[in-house]
C-alpha positions in Angstrom: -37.3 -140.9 182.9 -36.9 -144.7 183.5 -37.7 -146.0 187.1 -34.0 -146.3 188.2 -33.1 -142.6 187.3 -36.4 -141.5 189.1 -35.1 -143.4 192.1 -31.6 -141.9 192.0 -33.6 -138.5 192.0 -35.4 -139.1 195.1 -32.7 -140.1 196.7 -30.6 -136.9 196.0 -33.5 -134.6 196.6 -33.8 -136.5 199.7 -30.0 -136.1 200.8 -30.0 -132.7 200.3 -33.1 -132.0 202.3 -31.8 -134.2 205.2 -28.5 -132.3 205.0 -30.7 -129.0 205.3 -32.5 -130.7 208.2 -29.6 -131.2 210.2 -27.6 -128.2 209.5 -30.7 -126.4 211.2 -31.4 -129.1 213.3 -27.5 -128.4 214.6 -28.7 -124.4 214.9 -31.8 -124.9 216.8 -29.2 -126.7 219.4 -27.1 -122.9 219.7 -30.5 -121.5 220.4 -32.4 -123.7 222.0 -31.6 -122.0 225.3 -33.2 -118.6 224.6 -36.0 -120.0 222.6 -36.7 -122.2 226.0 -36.6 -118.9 228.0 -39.1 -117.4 225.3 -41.9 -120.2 225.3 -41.6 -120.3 229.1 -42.0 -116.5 229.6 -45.7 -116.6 230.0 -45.8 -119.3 232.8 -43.1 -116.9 234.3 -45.3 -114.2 233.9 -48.2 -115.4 235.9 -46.4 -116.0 238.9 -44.9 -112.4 238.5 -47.5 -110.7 237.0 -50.7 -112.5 238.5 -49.5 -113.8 241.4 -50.8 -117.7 241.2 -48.4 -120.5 241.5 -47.4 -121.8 238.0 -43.6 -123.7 237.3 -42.8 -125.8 235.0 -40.8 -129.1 236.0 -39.2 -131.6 234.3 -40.6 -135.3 235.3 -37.9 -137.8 234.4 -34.0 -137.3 234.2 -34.1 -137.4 230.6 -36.9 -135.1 230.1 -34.6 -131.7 229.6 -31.9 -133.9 227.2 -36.0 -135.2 225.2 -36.7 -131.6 225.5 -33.7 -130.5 223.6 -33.8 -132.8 221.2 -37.7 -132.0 220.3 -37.2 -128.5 220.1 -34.4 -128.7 218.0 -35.6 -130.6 215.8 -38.8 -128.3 215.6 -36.6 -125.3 214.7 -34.5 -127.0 212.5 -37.7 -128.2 210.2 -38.8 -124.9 210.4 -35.6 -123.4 209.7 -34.5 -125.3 206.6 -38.5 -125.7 205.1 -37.6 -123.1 202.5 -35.0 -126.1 201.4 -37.0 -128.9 201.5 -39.7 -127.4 199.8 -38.1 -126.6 196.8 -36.5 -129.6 196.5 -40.0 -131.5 196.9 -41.4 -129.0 194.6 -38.3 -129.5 192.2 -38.8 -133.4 192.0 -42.5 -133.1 191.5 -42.0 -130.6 188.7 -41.0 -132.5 186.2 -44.1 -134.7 185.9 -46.3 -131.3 186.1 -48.1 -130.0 183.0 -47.0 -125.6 182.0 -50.1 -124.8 184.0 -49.8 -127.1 187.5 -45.9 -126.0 187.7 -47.3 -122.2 188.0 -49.8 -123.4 190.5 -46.7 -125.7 192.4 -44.4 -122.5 192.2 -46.6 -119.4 193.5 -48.2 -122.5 196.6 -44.4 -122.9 197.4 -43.7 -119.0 197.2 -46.4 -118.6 199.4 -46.6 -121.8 201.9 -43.8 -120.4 203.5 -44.6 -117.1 204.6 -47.9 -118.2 205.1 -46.3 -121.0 207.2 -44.4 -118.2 209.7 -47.1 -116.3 209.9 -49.2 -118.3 211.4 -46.4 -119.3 213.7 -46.0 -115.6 214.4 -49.8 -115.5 215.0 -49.9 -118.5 217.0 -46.8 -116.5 219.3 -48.5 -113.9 219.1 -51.9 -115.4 221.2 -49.9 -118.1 223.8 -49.2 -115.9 226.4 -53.2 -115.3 226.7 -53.9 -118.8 225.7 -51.5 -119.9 228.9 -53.2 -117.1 231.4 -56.7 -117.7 230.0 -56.2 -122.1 230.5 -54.5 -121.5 234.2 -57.3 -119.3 235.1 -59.2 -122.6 235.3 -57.3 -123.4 238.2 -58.9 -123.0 242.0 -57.8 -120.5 244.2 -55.2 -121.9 246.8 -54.3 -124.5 244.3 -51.1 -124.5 241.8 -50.2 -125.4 238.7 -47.1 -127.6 238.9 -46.7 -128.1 234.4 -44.9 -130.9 233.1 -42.5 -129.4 230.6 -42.7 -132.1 227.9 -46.9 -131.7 228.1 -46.1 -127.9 227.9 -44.3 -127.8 225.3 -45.9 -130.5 223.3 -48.7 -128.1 223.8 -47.1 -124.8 222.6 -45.5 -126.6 220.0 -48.4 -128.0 218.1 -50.2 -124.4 218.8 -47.7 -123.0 216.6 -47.6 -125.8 214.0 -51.3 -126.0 213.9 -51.8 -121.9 213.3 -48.9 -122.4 210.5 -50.7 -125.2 208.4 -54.0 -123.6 209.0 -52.8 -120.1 207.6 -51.4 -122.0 205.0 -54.4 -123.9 204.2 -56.2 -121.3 201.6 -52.9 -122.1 199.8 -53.0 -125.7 200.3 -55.6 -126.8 197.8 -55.3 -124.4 194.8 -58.3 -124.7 192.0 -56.7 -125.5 188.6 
């Protein structure tokens, strides 16, 4: 394939996985409001369940529109990575030996359940990751959490569990 065709490649594979981007991107706006109520359930819990102080607050005026935006963004990669991994694994294959494309298709058959799993593990552990971190905090004192550090927080617990379960997968032996 000559350099110019190899470019025009790229460039479609790259379209069609911003397309799939934004279409999700666009969905994690309709359900950012409920996944926001979700991920703040276990600072809610402690001040029902445990009785300490906790809230969250937001610490500029643009915070909840930055907020949005992040989190949207977060579900849509998450929500279209089934595209954009095939169409990375589809420009890739081409230049692969018989043997490496086997290896390319079962690590992108698996990175991806691999990749919600560890989100659903890393779910799974934040309301005792939250209760177990605020537990730090003095009696008579409060916890007054700044949403964007929160959720920077919760969001690069789950990304980190999902690359780490998918990290077996990650480097195949050929």
């Amino acid at each position: 394939m000559a350099l110019k065709e190899h470019l025009r490649e790229a460039r479609n594979r790259l379209f069609k996985s911003a397309v799939a981007v934004i279409l999700a991107t666009v969905a994690g706006f309709f359900v950012y409001e409920p996944v926001l109520r979700a991920l703040a359930a276990p600072i809610i819990a402690i001040n029902e369940q445990e009785g300490r102080t906790a809230s969250l607050n937001f610490d500029s005026a643009a915070s909840p529109f930055d907020l949005l935006i992040q989190v949207s963004v977060f579900l849509g990669l998450v929500i279209s990575s089934p595209v954009w991994l095939y169409q990375l694994w589809a420009f890739i294959t081409p230049g692969l030996k018989t043997k490496e494309r086997r290896i390319a298709l079962a690590f992108i058959a698996v990175a991806f359940p691999l990749f919600l799993a560890g989100i659903a593990l890393a779910w799974s552990i934040l309301p005792n990751a939250v209760r177990v971190l605020t537990e730090f905090t003095p009696e008579d004192f409060s916890n007054y959490i700044s949403v964007s550090v929160y959720f920077t927080f919760v969001l690069r617990l789950m990304l980190a569990f999902g690359i780490a379960l998918m990290g077996p997968g990650v480097s195949p032996t050929l």
